[in-house]
NUPA-946558 format. One line per field, with one value per atom (N, C-alpha, C): residue in three letters; x, y, z. Coordinates in pm, whole numbers, plus 32768, in hexadecimal, padded with zeros to 4 digits. Layout:
// NUPA-946558
residu <- ALA; ...;
x <- X; ...;
y <- Y; ...;
z <- Z; ...;
This chain:
// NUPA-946558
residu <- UNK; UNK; UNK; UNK; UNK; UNK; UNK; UNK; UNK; UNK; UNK; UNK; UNK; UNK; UNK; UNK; UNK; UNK; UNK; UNK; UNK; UNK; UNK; UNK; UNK; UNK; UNK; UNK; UNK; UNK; UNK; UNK; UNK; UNK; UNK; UNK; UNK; UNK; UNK; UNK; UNK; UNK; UNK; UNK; UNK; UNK; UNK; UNK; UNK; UNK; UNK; UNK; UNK; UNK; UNK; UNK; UNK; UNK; UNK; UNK; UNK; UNK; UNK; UNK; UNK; UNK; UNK; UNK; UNK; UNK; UNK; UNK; UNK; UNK; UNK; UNK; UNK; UNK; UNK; UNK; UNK; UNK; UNK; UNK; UNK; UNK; UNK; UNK; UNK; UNK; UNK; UNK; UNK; UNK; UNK; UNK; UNK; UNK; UNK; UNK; UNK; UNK; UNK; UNK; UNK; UNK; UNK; UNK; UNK; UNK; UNK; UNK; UNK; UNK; UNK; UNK; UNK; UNK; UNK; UNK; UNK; UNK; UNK; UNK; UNK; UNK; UNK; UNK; UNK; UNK; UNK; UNK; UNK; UNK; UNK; UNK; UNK; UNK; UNK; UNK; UNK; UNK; UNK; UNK; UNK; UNK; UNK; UNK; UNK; UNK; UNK; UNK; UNK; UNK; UNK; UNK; UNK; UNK; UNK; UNK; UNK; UNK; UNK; UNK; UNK; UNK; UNK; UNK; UNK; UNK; UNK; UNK; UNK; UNK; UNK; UNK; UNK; UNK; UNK; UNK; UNK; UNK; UNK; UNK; UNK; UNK; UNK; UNK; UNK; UNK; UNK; UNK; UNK; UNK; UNK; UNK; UNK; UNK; UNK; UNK; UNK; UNK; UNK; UNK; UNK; UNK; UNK; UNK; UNK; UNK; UNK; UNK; UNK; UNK; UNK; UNK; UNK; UNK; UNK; UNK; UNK; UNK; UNK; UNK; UNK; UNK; UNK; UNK; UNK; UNK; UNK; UNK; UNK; UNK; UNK; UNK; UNK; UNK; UNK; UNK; UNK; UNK; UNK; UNK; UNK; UNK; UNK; UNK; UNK; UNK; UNK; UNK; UNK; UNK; UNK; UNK; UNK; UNK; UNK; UNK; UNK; UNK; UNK; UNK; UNK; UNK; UNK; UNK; UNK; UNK; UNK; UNK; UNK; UNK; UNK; UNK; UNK; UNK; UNK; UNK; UNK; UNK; UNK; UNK; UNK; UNK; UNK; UNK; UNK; UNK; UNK; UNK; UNK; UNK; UNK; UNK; UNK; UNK; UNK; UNK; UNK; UNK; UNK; UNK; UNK; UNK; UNK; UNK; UNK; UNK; UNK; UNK; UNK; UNK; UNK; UNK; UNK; UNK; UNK; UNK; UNK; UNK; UNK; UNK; UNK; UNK; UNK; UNK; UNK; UNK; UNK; UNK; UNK; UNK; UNK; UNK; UNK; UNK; UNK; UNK; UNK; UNK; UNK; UNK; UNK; UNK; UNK; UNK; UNK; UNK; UNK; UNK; UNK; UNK; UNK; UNK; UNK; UNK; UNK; UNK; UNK; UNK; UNK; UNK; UNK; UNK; UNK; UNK; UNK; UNK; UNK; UNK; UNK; UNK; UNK; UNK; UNK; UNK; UNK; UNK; UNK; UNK; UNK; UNK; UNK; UNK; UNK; UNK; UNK; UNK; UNK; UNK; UNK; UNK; UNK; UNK; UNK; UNK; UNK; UNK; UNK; UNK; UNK; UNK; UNK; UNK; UNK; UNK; UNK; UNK; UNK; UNK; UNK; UNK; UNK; UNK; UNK; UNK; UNK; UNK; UNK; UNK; UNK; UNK; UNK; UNK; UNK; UNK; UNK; UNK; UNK; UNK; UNK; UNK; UNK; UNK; UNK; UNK; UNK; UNK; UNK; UNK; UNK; UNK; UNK; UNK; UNK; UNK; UNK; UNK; UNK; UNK; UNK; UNK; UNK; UNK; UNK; UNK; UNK; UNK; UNK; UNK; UNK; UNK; UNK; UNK; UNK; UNK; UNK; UNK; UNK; UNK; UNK; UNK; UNK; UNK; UNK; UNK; UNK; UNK; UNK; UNK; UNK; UNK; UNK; UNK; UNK; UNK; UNK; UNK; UNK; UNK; UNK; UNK; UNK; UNK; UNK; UNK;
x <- 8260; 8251; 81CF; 8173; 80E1; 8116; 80E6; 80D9; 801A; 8013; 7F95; 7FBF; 7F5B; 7F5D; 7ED2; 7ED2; 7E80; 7E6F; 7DC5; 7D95; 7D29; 7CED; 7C3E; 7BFD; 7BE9; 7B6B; 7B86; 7BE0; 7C35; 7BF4; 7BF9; 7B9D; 7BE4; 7C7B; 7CA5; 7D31; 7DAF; 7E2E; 7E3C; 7E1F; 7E38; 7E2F; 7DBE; 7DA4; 7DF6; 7E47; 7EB0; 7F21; 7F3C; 7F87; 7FB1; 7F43; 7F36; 7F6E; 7F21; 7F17; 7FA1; 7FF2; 806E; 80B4; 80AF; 8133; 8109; 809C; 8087; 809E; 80CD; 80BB; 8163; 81C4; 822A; 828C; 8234; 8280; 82AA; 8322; 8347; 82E0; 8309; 829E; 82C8; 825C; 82B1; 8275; 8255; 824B; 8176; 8169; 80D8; 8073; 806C; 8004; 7F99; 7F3B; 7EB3; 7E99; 7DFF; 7DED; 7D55; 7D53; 7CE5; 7CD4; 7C5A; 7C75; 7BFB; 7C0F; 7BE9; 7B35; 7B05; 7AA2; 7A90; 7A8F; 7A9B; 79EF; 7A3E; 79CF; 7971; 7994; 7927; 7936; 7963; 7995; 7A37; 7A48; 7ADB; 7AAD; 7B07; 7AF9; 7B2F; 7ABF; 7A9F; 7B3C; 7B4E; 7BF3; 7C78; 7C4E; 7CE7; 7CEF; 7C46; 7C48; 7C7A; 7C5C; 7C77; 7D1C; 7D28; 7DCC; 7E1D; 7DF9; 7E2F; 7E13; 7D97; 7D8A; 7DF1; 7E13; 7E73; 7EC6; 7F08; 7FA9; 7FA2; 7F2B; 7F30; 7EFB; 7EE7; 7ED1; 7E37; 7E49; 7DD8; 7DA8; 7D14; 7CAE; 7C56; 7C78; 7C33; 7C10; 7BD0; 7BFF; 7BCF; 7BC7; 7C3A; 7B9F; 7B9F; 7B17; 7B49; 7AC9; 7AE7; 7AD6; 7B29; 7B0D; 7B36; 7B02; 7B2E; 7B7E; 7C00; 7C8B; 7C40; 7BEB; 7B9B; 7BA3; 7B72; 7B73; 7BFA; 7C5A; 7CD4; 7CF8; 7D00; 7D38; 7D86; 7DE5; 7EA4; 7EB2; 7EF5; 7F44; 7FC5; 7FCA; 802E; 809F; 8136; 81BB; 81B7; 8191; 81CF; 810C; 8101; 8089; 80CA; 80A4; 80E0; 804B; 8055; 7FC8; 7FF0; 7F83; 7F99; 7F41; 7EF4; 7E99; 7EFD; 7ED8; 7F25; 7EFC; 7F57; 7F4E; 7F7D; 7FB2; 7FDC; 7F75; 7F26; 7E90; 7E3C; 7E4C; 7DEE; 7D92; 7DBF; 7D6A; 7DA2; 7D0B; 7D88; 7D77; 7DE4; 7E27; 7DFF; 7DD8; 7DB2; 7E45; 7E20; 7EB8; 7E8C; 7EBA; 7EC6; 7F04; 7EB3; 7F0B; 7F14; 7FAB; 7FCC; 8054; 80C0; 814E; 8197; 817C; 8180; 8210; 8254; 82B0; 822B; 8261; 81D0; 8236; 81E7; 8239; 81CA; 81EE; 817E; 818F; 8159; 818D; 80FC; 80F8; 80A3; 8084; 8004; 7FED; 7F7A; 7F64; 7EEB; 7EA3; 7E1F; 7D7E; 7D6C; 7D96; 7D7E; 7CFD; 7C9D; 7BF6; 7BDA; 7C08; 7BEF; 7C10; 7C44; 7C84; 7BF8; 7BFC; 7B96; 7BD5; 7B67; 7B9C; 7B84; 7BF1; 7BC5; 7BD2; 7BBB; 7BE0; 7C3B; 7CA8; 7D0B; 7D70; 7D2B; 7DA1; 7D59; 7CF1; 7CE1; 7D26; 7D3B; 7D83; 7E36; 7E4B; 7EE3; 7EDA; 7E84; 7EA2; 7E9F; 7E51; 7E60; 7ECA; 7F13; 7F9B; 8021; 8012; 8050; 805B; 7FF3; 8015; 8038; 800B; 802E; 80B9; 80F1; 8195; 81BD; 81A0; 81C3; 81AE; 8165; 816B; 81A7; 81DE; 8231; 8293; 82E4; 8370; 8385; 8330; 8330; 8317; 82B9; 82ED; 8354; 8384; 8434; 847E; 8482; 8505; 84D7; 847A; 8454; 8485; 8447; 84B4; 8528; 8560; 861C; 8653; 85EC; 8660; 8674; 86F9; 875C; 86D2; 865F; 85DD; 8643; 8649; 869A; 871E; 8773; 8792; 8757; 8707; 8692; 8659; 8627; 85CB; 8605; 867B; 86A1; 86FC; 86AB; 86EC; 8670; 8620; 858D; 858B; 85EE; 8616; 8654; 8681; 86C0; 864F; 85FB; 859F; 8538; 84EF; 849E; 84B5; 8572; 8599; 85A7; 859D; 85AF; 8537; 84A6; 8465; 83FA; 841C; 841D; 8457; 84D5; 851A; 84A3; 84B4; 844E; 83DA; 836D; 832D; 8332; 83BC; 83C3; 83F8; 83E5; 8421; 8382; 839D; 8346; 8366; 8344; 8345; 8389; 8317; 82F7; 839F; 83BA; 842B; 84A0; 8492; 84EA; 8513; 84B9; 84CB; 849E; 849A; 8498; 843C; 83EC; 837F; 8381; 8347; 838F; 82EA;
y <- 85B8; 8535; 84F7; 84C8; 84B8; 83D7; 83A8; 8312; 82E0; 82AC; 825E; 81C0; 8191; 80FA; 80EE; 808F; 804B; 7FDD; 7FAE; 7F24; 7F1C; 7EB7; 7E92; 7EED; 7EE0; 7F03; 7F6B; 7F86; 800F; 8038; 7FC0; 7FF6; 7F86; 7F56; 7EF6; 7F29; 7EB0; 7ED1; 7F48; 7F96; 8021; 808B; 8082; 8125; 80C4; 8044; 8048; 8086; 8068; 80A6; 8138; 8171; 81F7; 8229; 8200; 8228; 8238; 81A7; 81A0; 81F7; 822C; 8251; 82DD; 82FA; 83D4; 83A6; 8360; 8377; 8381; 834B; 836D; 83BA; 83E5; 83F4; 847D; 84D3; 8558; 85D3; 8653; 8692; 86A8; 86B1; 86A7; 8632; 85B4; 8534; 84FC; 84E4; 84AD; 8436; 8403; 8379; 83B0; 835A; 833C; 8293; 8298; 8224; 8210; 81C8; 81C7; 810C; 80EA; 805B; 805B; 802A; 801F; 7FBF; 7F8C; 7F67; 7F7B; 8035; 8021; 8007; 7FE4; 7F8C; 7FD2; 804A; 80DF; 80F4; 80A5; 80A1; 807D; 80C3; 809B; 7FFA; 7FAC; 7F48; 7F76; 7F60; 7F6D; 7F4C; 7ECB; 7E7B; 7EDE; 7F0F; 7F72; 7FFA; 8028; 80B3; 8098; 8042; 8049; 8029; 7FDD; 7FCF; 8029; 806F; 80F9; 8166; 8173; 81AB; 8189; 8100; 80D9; 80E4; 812A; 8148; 8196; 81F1; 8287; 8307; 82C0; 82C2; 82F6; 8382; 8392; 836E; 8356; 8329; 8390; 841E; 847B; 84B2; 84C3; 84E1; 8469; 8408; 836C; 8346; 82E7; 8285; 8258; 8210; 8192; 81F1; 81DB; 8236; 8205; 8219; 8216; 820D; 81ED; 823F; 828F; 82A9; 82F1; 8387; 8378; 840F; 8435; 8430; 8433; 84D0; 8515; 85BB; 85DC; 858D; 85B5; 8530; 8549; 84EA; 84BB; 840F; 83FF; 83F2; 840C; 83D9; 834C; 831B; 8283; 8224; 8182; 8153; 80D9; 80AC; 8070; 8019; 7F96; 7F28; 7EB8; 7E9C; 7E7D; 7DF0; 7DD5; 7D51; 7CEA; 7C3C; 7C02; 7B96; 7BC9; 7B8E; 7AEC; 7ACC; 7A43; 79FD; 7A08; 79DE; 79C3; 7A0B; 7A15; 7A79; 7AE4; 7B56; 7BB3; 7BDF; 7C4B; 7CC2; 7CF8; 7D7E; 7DC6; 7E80; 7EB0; 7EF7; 7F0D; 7F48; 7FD7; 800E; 80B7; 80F1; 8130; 814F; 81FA; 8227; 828E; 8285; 82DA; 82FD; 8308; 82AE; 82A2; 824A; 8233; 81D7; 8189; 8102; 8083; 801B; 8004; 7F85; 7F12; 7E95; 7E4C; 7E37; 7E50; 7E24; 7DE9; 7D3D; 7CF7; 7CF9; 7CE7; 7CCA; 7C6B; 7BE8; 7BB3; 7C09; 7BF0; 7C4A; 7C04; 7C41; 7C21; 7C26; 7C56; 7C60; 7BF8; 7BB8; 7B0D; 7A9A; 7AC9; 7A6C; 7A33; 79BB; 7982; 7929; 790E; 78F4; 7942; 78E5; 798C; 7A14; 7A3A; 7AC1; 7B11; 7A99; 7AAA; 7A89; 7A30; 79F7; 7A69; 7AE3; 7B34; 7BAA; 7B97; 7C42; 7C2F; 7BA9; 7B2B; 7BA4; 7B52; 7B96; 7C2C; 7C79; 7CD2; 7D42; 7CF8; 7D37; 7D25; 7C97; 7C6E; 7CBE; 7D01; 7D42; 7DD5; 7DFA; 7E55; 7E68; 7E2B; 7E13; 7E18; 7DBE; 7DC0; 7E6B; 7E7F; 7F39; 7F73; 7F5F; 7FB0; 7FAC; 7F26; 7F1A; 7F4A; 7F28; 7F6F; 7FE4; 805E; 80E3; 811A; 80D2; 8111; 80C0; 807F; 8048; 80AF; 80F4; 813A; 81B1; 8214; 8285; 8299; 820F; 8223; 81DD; 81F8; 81FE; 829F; 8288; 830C; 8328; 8377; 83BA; 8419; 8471; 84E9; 84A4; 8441; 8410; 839F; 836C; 830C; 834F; 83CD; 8406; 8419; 8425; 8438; 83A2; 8333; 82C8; 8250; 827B; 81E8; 818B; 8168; 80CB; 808A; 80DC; 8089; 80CB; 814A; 8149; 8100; 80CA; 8063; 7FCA; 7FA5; 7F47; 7F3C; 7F8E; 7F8C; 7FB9; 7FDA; 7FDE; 7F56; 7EFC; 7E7D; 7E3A; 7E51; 7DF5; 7E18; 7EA4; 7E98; 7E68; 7E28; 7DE6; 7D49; 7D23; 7CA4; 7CB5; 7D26; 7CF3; 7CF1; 7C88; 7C43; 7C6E; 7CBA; 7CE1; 7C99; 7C19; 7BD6; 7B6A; 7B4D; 7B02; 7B40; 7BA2; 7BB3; 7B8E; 7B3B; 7AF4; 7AEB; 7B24; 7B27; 7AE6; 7AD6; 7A97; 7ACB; 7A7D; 7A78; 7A8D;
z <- 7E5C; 7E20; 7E54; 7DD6; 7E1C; 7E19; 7E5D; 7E38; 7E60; 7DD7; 7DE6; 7E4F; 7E94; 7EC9; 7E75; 7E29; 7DCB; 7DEC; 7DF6; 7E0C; 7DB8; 7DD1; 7D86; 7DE0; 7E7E; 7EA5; 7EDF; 7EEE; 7F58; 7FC7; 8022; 80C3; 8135; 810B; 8150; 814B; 80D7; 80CB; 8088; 802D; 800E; 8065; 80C5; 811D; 8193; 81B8; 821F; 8202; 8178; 813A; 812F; 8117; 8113; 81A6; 821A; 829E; 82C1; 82B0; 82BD; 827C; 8215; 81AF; 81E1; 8204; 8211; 82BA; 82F6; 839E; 8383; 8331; 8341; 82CB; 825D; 821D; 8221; 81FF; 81F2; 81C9; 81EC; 819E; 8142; 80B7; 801B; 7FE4; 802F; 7FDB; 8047; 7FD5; 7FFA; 7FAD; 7FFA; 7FB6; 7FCE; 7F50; 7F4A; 7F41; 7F52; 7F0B; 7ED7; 7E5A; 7E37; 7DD6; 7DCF; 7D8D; 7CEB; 7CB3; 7C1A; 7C72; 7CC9; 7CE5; 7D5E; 7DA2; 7E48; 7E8B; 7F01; 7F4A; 7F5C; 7F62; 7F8A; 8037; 8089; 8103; 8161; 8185; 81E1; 8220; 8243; 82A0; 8322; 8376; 83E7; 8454; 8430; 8480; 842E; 83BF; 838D; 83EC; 83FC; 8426; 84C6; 850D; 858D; 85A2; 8526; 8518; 8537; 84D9; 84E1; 8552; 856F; 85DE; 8658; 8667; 86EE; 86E3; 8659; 8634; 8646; 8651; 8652; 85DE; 8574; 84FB; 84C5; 84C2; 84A8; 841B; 83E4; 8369; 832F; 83A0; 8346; 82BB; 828D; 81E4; 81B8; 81DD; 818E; 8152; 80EA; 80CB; 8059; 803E; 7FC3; 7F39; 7EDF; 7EA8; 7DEC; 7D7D; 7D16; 7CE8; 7C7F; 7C46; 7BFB; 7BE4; 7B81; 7BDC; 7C50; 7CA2; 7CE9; 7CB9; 7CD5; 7CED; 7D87; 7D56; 7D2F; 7D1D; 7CE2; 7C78; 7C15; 7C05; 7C23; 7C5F; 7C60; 7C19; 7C80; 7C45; 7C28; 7C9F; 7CBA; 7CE4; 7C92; 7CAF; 7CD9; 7D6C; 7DB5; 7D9B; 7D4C; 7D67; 7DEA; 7E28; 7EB4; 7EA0; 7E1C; 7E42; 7E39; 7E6D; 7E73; 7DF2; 7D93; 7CE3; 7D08; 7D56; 7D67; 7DBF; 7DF7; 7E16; 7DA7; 7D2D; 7CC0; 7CBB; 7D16; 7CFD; 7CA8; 7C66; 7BC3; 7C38; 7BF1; 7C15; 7BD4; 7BD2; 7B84; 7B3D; 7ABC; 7A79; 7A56; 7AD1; 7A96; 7A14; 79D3; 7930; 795A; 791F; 7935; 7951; 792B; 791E; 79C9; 7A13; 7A77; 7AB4; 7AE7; 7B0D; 7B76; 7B35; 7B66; 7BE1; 7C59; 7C72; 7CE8; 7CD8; 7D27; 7DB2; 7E1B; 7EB0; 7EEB; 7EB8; 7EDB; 7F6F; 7F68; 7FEC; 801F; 8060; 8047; 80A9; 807F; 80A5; 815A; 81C5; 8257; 8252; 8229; 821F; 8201; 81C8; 8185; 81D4; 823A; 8296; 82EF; 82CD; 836D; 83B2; 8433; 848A; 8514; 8584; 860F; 85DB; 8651; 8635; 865A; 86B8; 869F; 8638; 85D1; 8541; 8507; 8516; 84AD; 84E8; 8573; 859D; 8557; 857D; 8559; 84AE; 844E; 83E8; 83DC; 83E5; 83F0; 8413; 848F; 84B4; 845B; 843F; 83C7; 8369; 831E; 82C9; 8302; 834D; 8349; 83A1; 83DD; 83E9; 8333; 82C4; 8279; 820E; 823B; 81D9; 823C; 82B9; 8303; 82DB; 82C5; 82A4; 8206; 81B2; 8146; 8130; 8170; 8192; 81CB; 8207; 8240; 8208; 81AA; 815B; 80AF; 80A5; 801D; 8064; 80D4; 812A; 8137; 8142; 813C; 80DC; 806E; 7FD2; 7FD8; 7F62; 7F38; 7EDC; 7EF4; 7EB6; 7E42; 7E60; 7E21; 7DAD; 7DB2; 7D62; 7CF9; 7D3B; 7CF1; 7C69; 7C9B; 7C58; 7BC6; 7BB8; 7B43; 7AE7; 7B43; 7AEA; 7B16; 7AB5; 7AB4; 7AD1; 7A97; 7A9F; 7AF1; 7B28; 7BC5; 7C28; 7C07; 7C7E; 7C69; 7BF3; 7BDB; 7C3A; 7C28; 7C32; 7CEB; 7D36; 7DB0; 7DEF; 7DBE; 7DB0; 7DC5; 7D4C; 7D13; 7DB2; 7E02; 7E35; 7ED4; 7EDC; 7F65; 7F6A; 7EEB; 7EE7; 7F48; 7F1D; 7F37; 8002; 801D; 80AC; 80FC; 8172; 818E; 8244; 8297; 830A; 837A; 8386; 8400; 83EC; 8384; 8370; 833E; 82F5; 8283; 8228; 8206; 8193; 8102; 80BC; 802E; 7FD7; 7F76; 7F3E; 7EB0; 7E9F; 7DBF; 7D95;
């Protein structure tokens, strides 16, 4: 099972994304990520992110949906559409679902309210990679609509609280 993390610039929330979901996911299942306007560079505060989790970036960069090596099952969009940033809409027979996230790169301020955000999110694609890991995968697969729909629901979980967002 391949999963895209889809953004605009893909050098921030998509390749955390990525980092996260291949540092734990099974063998058999693998993310990419790529964004409809990538930056042409990783951000600097994601890669070290990851680095202190442990997480290697090898391979990894900003990259096209256009240069995509697999296609995906599943296009997980990660920009945060309720900020007013457009999202890009992957076209293709794909099971689609949104797991907003606002842009920590955008954050000013110290540099500790930018490390603050930063962890933030990425607590938040943590809890949403291990709540997408321990769905029933193997029964999902053969009913869309409830894997769309739970899919849809791990979007809305929110790490640091647990709390839910519409």
């Amino acid at each position: 099972m391949n999963i895209l993390f889809l953004c605009t610039g893909n050098s921030c929330r998509s390749i955390l994304s990525e980092g996260v979901f291949n540092h734990l996911a099974p063998q058999g299942m693998h993310a990419i990520s790529a964004g409809s306007q990538p930056a042409g560079a990783l951000h600097p505060r994601a890669v070290a992110l990851l680095h202190r989790e442990g997480i290697s970036t090898a391979g990894y960069s900003s990259k096209s949906w256009d240069d995509l090596p697999v296609t995906p099952d599943i296009v997980v969009t990660v920009c945060a559409s309720a900020a007013g940033e457009t999202c890009p809409t992957y076209l293709g027979p794909v099971l689609r679902t949104h797991w907003g996230l606002e842009d920590p790169s955008h954050v000013a301020g110290s540099a500790e309210d930018i490390e603050a955000a930063f962890a933030r999110t990425h607590a938040i694609i943590l809890a949403r990679t291990r709540a997408f890991l321990a769905l029933p995968l193997a029964e999902l697969q053969d009913d869309r609509a409830r894997f769309k729909a739970e899919l849809d629901r791990i979007g809305t979980l929110q790490a640091w609280t647990g709390e839910r967002h519409e």
